[in-house]
C-alpha positions in Angstrom: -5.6 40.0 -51.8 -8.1 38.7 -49.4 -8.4 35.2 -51.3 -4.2 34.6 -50.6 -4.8 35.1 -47.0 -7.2 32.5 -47.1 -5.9 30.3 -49.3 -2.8 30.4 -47.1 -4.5 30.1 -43.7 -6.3 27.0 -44.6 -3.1 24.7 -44.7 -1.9 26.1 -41.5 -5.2 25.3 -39.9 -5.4 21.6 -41.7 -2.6 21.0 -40.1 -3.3 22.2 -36.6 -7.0 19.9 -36.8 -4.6 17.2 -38.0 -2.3 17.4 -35.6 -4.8 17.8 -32.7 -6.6 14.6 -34.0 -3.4 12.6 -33.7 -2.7 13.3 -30.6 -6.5 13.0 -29.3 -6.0 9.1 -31.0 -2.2 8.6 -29.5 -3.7 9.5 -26.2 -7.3 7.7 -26.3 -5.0 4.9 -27.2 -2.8 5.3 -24.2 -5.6 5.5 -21.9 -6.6 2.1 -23.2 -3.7 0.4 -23.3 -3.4 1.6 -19.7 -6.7 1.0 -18.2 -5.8 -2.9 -20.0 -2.6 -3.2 -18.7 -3.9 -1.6 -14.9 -6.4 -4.5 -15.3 -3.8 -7.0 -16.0 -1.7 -6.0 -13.2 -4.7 -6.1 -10.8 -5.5 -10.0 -12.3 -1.8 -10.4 -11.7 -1.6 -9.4 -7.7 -5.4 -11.2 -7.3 -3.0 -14.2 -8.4 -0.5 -13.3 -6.3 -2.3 -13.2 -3.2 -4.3 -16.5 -3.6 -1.4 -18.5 -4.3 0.3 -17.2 -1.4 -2.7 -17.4 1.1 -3.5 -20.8 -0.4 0.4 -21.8 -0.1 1.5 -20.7 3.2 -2.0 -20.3 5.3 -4.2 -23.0 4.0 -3.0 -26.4 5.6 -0.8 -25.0 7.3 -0.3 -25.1 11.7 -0.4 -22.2 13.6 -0.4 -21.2 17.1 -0.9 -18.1 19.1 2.3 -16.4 19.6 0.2 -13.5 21.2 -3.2 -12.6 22.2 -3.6 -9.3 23.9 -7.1 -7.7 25.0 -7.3 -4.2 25.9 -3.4 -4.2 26.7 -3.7 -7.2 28.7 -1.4 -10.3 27.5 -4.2 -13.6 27.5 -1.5 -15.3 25.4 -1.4 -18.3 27.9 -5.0 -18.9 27.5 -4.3 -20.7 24.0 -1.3 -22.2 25.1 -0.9 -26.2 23.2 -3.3 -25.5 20.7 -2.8 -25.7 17.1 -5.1 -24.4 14.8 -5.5 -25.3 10.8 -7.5 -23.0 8.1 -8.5 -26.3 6.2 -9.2 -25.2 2.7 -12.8 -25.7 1.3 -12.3 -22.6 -1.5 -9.9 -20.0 -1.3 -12.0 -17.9 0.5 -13.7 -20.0 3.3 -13.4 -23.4 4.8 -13.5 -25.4 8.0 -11.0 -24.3 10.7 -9.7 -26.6 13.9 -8.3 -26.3 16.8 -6.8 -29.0 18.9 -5.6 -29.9 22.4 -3.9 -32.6 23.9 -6.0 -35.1 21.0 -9.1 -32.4 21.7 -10.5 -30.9 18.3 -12.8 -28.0 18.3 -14.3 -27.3 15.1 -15.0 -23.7 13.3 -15.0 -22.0 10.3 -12.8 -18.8 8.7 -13.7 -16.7 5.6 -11.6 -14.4 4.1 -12.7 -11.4 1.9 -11.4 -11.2 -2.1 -8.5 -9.1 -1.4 -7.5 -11.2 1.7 -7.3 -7.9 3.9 -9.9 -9.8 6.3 -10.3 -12.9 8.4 -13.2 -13.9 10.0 -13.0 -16.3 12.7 -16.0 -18.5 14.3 -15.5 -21.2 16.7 -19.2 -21.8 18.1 -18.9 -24.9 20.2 -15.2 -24.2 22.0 -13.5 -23.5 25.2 -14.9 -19.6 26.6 -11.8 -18.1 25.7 -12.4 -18.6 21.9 -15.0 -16.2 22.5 -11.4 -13.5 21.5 -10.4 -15.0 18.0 -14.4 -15.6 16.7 -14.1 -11.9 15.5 -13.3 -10.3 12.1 -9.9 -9.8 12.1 -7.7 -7.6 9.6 -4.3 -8.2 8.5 -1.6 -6.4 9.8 1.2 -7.8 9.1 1.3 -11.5 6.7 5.2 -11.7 6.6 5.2 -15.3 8.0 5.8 -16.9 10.0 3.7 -14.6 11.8 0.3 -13.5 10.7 -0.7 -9.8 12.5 -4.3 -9.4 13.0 -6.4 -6.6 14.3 -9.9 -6.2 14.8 -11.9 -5.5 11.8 -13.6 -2.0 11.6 -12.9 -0.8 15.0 -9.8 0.3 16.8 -10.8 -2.1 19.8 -6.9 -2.7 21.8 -6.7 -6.2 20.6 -3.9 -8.2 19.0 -3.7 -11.5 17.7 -0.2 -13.2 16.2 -0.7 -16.6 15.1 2.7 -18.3 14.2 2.9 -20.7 11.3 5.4 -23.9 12.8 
C-alpha cells in the first residue's frame, strides 16, 4: 500500500520541479531580455541627447537673457555679447564671446549625460569671473538654456538665449 502512495506522489512532484524550472527559465529570460532592452533604451536617450546638444547648442549664438547673483539682476553686465560653444567633440570645445568686433576666448565641457556645463573664460572682461563656473541645467527647452550652479545651492542664475 505504501509503494502506491509513492508511486503516485512522484508524478505530482515531477511536475511541480518541472513546472518550477520553467518558470525559473521564463523569468531568467525576462530579466535578460530586460536588462538588454534597459541597455538599449539607455544607448537610445545617450543618442538622443547628443544629437540635440550637438544640433541646437553647438554653433549656435546665445546671449544672456538673465544673470542674477545672490538675487541681484547683473543681466546688463553682458549686454551685446554673443557667445558660441564651438564644437571640438561633443563634450568640450572652444567657447567665444564677442563685443562690438571684440572676441574673448574660453572653453566649455559638458559631462556624458549633459546635466553639466562648465564654463572658463580666463583672459575676459571682470564680470566673466560669474559664468567661468560649473553650471547645471535646469531647464534646456530652447530657446533658453536654465543654468544653476553646480553642486551648491549658491543664489545664482544664468539664462542664455539661443537667437
Amino acid at each position: 500500500m505504501q509503494l502506491k502512495n509513492i508511486t503516485r506522489s512522484i508524478p505530482g512532484k515531477l511536475k511541480t520541479i518541472y513546472g518550477a524550472a520553467l518558470i525559473f527559465i521564463a523569468v531568467a529570460s525576462l530579466q535578460s531580455g530586460l536588462a538588454g532592452c534597459k541597455e538599449k533604451i539607455a544607448e537610445i536617450q545617450q543618442a538622443q541627447a547628443e544629437n540635440y546638444f550637438e544640433s541646437q547648442i553647438l554653433g549656435n549664438n546665445f546671449r544672456v537673457k538673465l544673470a542674477t547673483d545672490n538675487g541681484t539682476d547683473i543681466t546688463s553686465q553682458f549686454s551685446g555679447f554673443t557667445y558660441v560653444l564651438v564644437k571640438g567633440t561633443l563634450l568640450d570645445g572652444p567657447m567665444t564671446a564677442t563685443k562690438s568686433g571684440v572676441t574673448y576666448n574660453g572653453t566649455w565641457t559638458a559631462n556624458a549625460d549633459y546635466s553639466k556645463l562648465t564654463i572658463s573664460f580666463p583672459t575676459a572682461p571682470p564680470e566673466f569671473v560669474f559664468l567661468n563656473r560649473e553650471w547645471k541645467f535646469t531647464k534646456k527647452a530652447l530657446p533658453v538654456m536654465e543654468l544653476a550652479p553646480w553642486g551648491t545651492l549658491e543664489p545664482k542664475v544664468l539664462h542664455m538665449e539661443k537667437f
